[in-house]
C-alpha positions, 0 to 999 in steps of 0.5 A: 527551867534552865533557859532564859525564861524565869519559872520557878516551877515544872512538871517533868512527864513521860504521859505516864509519870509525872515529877513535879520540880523547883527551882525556888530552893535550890539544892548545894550543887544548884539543881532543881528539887524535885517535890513529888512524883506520882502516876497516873493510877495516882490521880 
């Protein structure tokens, strides 16, 4: 979300877990924010 694309949404995942993040309301020191994270046994 960093790069030279303009996204303003991610999903972060290792297979397993997943993060869903923004870049629309960044937080004071500039980072994404991370909206929901949750698990496949979530789904």
């Amino acid at each position: 979300m960093r790069q030279v694309l303009q996204v303003d949404w991610g999903i972060l995942t290792n297979g397993k877990e997943f993060e869903v993040l923004s870049k629309s309301g960044l937080d004071e020191n500039g980072e994404e924010i991370s909206l929901a994270t949750f698990g496949l046994d979530d789904l």
